[in-house]
C-alpha positions as CSV (number, residue, x, y, z in Angstrom):
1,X,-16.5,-5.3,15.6
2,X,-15.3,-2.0,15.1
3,X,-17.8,0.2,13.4
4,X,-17.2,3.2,11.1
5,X,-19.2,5.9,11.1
6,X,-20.1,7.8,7.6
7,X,-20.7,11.4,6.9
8,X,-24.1,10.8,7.8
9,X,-23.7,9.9,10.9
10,X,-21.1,12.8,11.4
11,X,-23.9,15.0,10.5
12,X,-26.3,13.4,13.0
13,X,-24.3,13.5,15.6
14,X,-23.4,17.3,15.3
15,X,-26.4,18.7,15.1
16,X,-27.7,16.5,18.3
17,X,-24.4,17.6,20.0
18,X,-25.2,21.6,19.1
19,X,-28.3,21.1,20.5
20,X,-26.9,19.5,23.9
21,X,-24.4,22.5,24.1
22,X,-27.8,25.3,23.4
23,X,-29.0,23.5,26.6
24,X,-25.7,23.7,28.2
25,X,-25.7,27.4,27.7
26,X,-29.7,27.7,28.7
27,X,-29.0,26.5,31.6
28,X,-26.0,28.9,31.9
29,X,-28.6,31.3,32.9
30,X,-29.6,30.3,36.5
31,X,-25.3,31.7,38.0
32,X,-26.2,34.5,35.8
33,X,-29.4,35.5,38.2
34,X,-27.9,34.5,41.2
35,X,-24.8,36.6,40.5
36,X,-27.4,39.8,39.4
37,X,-29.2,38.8,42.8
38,X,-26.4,39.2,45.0
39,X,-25.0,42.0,42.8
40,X,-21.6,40.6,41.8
41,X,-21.0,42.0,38.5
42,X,-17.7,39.9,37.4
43,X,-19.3,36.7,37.4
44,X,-21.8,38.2,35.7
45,X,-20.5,39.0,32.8
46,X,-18.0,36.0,32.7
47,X,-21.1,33.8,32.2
48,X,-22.4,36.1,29.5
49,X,-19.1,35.4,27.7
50,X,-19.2,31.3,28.4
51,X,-23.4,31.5,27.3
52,X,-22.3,33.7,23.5
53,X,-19.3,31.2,23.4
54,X,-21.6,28.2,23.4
55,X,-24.5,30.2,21.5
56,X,-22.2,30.3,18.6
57,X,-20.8,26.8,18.9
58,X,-24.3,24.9,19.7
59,X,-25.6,27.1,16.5
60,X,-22.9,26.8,13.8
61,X,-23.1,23.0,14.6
62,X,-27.0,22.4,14.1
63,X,-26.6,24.8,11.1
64,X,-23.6,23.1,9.4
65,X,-24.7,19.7,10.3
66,X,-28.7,20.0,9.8
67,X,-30.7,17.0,9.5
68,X,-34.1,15.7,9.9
69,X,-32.6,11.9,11.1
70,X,-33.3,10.5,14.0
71,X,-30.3,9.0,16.1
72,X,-30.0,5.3,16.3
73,X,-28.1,3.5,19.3
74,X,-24.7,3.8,17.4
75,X,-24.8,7.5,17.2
76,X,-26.5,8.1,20.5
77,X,-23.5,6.4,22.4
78,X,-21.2,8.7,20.3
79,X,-23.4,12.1,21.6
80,X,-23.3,10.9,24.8
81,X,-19.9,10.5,24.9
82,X,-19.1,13.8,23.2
83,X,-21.6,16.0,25.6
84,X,-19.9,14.7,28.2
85,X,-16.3,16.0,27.2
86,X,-18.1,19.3,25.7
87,X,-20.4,20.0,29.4
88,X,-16.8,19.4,31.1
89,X,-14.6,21.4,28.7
90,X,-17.2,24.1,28.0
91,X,-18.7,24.7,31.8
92,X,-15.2,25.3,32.8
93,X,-15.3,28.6,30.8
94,X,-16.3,31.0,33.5
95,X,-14.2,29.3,35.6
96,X,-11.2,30.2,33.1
97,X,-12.4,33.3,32.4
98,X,-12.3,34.6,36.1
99,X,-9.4,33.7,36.7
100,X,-9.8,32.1,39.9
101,X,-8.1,28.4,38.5
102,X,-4.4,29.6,39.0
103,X,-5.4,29.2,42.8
104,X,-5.3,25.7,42.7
């Protein structure tokens, strides 16, 4: 049984994912105060890009797709999907952004 989701559920499940990707970029915060601690500058400020990247992303999302639904098991599959592609795609933008991936 294949199962279509409605608008509904579209809205659900954006504003669950924009709150995954504001934790993502909470949690952004820890390489920022090891970087400051050992003084490196560079990574520094690549992470301050990646956390306004996903500020703006995890926000726009919760405000376009607001709702005061909870998830059922349909839609929760679907998140969890989803914040796994978006922790991979999105935690790899400090590593894009220093530049250090054409080394590999």
């Amino acid at each position: 049984m294949i199962l279509k989701p409605r608008l509904e559920d579209l809205k659900i499940i954006g504003f669950y994912l924009g709150k995954i990707i504001l934790g993502l970029a909470i949690t952004m915060v820890i390489p920022i105060l090891i970087s400051l601690c050992f003084g490196e500058i560079n990574p520094t400020l690549d992470f301050v890009l990646s956390i306004e990247i996903l500020l703006v992303l995890g926000l726009l999302l919760i405000k376009i797709c607001q709702t005061d639904k909870d998830l059922n098991w349909m839609q929760g599959m679907i998140v969890v999907s989803l914040s796994w592609v978006a922790a991979m795609i999105l935690g790899a933008i400090p590593l894009y952004l220093s530049g250090h991936w054409k080394s590999f």
